[in-house]
C-alpha positions as CSV (number, residue, x, y, z in Angstrom):
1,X,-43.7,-38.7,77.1
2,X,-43.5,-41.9,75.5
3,X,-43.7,-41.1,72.1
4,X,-41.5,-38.3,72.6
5,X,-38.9,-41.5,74.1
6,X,-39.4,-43.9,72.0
7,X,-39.4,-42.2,68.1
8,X,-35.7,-42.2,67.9
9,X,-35.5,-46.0,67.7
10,X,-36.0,-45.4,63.8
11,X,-32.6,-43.5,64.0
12,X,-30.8,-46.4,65.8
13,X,-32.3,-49.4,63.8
14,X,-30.7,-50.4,60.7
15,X,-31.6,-52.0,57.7
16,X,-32.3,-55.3,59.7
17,X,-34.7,-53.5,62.0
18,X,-32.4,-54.2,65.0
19,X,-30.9,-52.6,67.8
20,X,-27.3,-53.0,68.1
21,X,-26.0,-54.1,71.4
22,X,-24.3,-51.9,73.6
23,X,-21.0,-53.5,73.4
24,X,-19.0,-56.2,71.4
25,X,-16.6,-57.4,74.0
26,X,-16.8,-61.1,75.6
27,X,-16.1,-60.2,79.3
28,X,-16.7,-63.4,80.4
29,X,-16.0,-66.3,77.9
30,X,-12.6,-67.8,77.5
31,X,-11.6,-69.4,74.3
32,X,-11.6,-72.8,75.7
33,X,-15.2,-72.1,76.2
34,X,-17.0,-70.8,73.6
35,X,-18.3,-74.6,72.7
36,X,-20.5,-74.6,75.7
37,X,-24.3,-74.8,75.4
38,X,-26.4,-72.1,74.4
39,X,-28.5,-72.1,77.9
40,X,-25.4,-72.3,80.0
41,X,-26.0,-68.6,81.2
42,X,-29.6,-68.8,82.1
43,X,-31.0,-70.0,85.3
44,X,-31.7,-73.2,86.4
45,X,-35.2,-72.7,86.8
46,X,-38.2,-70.1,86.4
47,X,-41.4,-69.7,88.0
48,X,-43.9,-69.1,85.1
49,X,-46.8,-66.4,86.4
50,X,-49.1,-69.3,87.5
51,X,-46.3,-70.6,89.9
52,X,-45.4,-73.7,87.9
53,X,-41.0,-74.3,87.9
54,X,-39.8,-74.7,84.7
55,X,-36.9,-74.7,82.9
56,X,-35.9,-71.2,81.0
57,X,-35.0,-70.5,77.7
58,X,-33.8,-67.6,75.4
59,X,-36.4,-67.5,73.8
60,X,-39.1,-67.8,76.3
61,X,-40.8,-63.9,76.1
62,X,-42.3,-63.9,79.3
63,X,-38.9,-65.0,81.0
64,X,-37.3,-62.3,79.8
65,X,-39.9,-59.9,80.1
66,X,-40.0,-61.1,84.2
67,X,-35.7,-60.3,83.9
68,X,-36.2,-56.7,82.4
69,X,-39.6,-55.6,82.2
70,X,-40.4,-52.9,84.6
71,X,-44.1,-52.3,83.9
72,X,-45.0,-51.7,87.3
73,X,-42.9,-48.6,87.4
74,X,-43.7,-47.6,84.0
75,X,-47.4,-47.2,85.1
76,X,-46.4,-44.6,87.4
77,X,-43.6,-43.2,85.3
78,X,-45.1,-39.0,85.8
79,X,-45.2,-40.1,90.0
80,X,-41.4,-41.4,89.7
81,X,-40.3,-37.5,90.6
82,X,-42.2,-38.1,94.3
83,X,-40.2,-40.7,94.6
84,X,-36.6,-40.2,93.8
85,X,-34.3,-37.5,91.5
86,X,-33.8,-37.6,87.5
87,X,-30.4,-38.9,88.3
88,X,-27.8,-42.4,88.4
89,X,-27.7,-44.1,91.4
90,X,-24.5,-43.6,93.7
91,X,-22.1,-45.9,93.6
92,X,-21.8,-49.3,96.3
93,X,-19.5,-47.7,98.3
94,X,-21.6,-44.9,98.7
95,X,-24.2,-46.6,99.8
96,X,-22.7,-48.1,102.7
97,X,-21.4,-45.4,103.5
98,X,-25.5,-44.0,104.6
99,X,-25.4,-47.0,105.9
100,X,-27.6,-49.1,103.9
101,X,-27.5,-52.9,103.9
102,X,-27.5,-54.3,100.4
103,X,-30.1,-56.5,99.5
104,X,-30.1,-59.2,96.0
105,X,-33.1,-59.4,94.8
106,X,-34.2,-61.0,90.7
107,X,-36.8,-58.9,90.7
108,X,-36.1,-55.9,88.3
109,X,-39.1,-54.1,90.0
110,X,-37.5,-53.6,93.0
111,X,-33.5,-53.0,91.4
112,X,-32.3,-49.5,93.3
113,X,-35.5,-49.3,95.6
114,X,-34.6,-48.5,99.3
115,X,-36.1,-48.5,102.5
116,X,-34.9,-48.8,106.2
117,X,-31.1,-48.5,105.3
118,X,-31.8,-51.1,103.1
119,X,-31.2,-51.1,99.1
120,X,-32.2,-54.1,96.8
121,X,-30.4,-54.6,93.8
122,X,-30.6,-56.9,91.1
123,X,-27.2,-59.1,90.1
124,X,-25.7,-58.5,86.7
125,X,-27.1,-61.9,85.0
126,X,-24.3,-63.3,82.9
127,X,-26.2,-63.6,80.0
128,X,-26.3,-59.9,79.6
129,X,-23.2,-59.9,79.0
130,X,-23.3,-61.9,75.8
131,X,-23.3,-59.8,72.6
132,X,-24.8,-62.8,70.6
133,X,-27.7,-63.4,72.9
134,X,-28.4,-59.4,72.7
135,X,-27.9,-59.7,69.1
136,X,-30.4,-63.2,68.8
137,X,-33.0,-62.0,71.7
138,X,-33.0,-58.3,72.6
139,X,-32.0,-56.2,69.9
140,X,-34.9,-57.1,67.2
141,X,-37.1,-54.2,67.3
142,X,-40.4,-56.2,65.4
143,X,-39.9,-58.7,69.3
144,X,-43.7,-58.6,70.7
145,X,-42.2,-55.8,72.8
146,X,-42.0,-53.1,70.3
147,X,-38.3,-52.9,71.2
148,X,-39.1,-52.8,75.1
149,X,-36.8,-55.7,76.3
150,X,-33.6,-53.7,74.7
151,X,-34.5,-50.4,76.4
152,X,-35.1,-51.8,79.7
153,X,-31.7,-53.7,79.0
154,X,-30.1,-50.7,78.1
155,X,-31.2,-48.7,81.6
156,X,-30.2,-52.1,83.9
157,X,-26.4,-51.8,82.7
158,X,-26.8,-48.4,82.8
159,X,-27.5,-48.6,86.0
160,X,-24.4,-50.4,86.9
161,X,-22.0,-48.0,85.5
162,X,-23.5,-45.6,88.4
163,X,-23.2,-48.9,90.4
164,X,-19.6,-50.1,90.1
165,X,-17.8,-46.9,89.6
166,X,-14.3,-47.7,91.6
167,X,-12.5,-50.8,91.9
168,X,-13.5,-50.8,95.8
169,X,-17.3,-50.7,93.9
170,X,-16.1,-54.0,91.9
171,X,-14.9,-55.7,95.1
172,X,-18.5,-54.8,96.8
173,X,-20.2,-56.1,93.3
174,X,-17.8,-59.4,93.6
175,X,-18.3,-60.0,97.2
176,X,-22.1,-59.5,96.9
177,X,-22.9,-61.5,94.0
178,X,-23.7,-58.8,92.3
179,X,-21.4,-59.6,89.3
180,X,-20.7,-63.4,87.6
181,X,-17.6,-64.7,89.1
182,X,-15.2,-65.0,85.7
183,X,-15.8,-60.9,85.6
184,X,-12.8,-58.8,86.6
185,X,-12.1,-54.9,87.1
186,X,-9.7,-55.0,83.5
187,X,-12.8,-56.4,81.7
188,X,-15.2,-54.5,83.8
189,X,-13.5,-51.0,83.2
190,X,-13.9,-52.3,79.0
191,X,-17.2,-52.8,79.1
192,X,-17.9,-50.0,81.0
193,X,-16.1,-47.7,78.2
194,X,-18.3,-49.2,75.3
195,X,-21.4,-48.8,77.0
196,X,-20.9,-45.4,77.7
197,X,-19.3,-44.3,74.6
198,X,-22.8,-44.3,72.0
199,X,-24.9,-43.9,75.2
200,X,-28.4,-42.9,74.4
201,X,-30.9,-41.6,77.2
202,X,-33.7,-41.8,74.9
203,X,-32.9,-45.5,74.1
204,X,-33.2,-46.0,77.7
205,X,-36.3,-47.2,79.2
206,X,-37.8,-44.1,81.3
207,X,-37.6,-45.8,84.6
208,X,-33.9,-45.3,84.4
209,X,-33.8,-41.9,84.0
210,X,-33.8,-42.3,88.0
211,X,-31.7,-44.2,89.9
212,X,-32.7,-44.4,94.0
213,X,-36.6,-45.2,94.7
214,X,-38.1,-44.5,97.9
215,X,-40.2,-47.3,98.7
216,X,-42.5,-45.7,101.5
217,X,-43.4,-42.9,98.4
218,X,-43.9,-45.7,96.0
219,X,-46.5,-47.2,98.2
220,X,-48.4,-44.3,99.2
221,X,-48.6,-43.2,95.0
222,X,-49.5,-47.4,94.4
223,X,-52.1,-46.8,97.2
224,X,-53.7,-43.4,96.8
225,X,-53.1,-43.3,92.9
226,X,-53.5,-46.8,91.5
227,X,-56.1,-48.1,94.2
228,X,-53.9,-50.7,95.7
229,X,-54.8,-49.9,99.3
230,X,-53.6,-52.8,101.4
231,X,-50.4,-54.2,99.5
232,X,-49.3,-50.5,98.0
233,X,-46.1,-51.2,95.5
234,X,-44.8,-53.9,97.0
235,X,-44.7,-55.7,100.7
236,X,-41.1,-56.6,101.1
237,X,-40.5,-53.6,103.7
238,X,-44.0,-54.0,105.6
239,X,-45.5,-56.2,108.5
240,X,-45.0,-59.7,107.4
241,X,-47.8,-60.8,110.7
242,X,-51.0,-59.2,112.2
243,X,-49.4,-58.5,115.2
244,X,-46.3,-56.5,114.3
245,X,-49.3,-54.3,112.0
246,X,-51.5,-54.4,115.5
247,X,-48.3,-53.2,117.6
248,X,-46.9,-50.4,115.3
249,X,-50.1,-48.7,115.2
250,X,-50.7,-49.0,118.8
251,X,-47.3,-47.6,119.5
252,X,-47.9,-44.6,117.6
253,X,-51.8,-44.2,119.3
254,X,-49.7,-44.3,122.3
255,X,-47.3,-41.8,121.6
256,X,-50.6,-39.2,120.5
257,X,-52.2,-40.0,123.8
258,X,-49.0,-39.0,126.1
259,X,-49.5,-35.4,124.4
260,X,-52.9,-35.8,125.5
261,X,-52.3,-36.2,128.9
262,X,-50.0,-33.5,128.6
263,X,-52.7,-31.3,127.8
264,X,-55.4,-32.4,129.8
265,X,-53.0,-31.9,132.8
266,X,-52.2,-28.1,131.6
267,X,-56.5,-27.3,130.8
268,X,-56.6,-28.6,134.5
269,X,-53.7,-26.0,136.4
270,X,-55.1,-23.6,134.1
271,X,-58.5,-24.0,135.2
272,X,-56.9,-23.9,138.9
273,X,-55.8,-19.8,138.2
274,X,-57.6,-17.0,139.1
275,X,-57.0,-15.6,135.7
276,X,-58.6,-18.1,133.4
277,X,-60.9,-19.8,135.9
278,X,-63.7,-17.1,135.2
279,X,-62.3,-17.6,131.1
280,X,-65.6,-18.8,129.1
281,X,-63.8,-19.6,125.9
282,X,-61.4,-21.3,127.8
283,X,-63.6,-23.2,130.1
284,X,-65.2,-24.1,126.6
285,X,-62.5,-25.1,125.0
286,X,-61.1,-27.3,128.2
287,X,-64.7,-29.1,128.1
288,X,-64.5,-29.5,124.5
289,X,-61.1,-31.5,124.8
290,X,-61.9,-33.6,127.6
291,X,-64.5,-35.1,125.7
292,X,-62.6,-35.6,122.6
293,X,-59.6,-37.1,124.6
294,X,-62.3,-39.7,125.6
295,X,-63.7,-40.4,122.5
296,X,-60.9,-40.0,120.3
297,X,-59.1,-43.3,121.5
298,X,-62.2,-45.4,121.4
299,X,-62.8,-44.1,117.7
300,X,-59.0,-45.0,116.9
301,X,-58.6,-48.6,118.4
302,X,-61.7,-48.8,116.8
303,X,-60.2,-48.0,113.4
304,X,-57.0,-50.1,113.7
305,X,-59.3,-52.9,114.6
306,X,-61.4,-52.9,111.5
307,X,-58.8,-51.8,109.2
308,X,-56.7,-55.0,110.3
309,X,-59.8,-57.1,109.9
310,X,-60.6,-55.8,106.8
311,X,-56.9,-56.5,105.9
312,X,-57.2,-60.1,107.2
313,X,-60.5,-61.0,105.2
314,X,-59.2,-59.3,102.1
315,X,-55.9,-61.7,102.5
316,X,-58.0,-64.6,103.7
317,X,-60.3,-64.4,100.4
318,X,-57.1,-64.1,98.0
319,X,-55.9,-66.9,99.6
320,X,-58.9,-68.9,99.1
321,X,-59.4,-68.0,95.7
322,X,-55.6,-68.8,95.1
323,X,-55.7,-72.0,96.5
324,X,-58.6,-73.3,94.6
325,X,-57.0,-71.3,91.3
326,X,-53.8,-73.4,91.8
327,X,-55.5,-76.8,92.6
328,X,-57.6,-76.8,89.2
329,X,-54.0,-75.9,87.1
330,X,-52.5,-78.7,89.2
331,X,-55.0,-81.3,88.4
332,X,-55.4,-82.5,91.7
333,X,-58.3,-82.2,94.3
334,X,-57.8,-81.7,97.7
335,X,-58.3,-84.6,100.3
336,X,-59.9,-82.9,102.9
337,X,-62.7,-82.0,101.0
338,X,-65.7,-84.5,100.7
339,X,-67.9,-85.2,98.3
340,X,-71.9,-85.9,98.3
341,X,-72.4,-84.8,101.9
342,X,-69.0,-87.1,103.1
343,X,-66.6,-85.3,104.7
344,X,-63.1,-86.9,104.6
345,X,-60.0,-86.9,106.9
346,X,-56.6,-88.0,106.7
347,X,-55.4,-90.9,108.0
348,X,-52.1,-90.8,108.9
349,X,-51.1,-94.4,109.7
350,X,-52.1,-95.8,106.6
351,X,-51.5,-92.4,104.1
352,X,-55.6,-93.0,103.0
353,X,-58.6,-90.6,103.3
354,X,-61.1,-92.4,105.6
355,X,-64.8,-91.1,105.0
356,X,-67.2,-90.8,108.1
357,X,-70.0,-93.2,106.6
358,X,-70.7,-96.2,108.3
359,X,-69.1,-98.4,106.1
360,X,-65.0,-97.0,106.3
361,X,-64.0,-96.9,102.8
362,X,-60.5,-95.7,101.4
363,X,-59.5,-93.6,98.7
364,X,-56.5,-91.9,98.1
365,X,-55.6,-88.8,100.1
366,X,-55.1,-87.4,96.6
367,X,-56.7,-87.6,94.0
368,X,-55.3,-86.1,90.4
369,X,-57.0,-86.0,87.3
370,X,-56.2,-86.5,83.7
371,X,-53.4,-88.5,84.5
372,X,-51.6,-89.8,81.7
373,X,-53.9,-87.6,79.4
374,X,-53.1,-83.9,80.9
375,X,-56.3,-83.0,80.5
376,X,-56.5,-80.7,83.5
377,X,-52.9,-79.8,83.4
378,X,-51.2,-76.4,82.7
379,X,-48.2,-76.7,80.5
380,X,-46.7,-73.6,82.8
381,X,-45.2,-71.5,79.9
């Protein structure tokens, strides 16, 4: 499928080996502001994949590949028809209309996923709405990305053509945030008309040729396909605490073991008549299903407890490991753990690790290494 995607990028390409944006139209500068500063679109900050904040830039790949990218998805691409139809999504007024709540979100993983009358949708950033940044940062096809950036591109405006179909859609978009602020329906309805008018579905990253994700049938393929048993696809829609996990589970145990009782209490007036009292295969049958109705709820609560201890050690370990992970890239060393058999505790009148020796001695709470030097610290790009 993907080279049969991706081979008509030689036909789009030029002589400069680049792909043209989309459009040519500045939607959202005014001519008293064209001198602003190149970075005046971006975000204020980024969190790099280590977790360090720092501040973006154009020509940072792996911030732009955490705007567009959607690799996650891509690794699932021949699941995607489980999922959701070969189709654009409906427009905003539509979906309130089925009454679903919509959601921002800056992750391009879960742009036009739904769940629990709930869509998440990614804004429009402004700075995809600049021809020259396309031009300087997305359209060269030799980018580390073979190209990858622009298609992805390509499918997220896509996407809000479906999106922001009406001007009732714009007013949704606006009121939202799902636009920048300086956009209006005139320029909007422009825009729209030059993306649309050399459209290209094989220039479009394959994720896009569907719109609406189910999220409950992306976690099941992430789970039963890619191995990713406890989290599944993504989290953002499941039990955020042990007990709400504990509860569902025991809610649905309890609604098998009503229609239990309701058979148990029909095996016994059966076994009351004069017709099937003297029945061996149902005498059989009724003994068989006693004894499972015993056993079958020991052997479930059972079940829900180890799978939601297995959960918690499996998140208790990753946790661990994380927080050690982070502390090394940090540089620092955490003040509650002692050294050569001391174990140390915080003080908190005096803001100074006290050590349990007989001799109280003081360090501080934290200590950081490489100071000065940033031997031990992680640049975060």
């Amino acid at each position: 499928m993907k080279d049969n995607t991706f081979s008509v990028e030689a036909r789009q390409t030029g002589s400069t080996g680049e792909l043209h944006p989309p459009f040519t139209t500045r939607v959202l500068l005014q001519p008293e502001e064209q001198e602003q500063e190149p970075t005046h679109h971006l975000p204020a900050t980024r969190r790099t994949r280590r977790d360090h904040i720092v501040i973006p830039s154009a020509q940072d790949a792996e911030f732009l590949s955490g705007e567009l990218l959607v690799k996650k998805l891509n690794a699932i691409q021949d699941w995607l028809w489980v999922c959701g139809r070969p189709m654009p999504p409906r427009p905003l007024h539509h979906q309130i209309v089925i009454s679903r709540d919509i959601v921002l979100t800056e992750n391009p993983e879960l742009h036009l996923i739904w769940s629990n009358h709930r869509i998440f949708i990614k804004p429009l950033p402004s700075w995809l709405l600049d021809p020259d940044f396309w031009t300087e940062n997305l359209s060269r096809s030799s980018d580390n990305g073979n190209g990858e950036l622009a298609r992805c591109a390509r499918g997220f405006l896509y996407s809000y053509t479906a999106l922001v179909a009406y001007e009732s859609d714009f007013r949704i978009a606006a009121e939202k945030g799902l636009v920048p602020a300086q956009m209006t329906w005139h320029g909007w309805k422009g825009l729209t008309r030059e993306i649309l008018r050399d459209h290209d579905m094989a220039l479009v990253n394959p994720r896009y040729w569907y719109g609406e994700l189910r999220l409950g049938r992306l976690n099941k393929v992430y789970r039963f396909r890619m191995g990713y048993f406890f989290r599944g696809y993504s989290k953002v829609s499941g039990h955020t605490v042990y007990g709400e996990l504990i509860s569902d589970n025991f809610a649905a145990l309890a609604t098998v073991l009503g229609y239990v009782v309701i058979v148990l209490t029909s095996l016994q007036v059966g076994l009351g008549t004069d017709r099937l009292i003297g029945d061996r295969t149902f005498q059989d049958f009724s003994y068989g299903f006693t004894v499972f109705s015993i056993l079958a709820p020991l052997i479930a609560v059972g079940g829900i407890v180890l799978v939601v201890l297995a959960m918690f050690v499996s998140d208790w370990r990753a946790t661990m490991e994380y927080q050690d992970k982070r502390f090394r890239e940090m540089g620092v060393e955490a003040f509650w753990r002692g050294k050569g058999g001391n174990k140390k505790r915080w003080n908190r009148g005096d803001g100074v690790a006290a050590t349990n020796t007989t001799t109280t001695t003081t360090t501080s709470f934290l200590s950081v290494k490489g100071v000065g030097t940033g031997s031990d610290l992680q640049s975060g790009v």
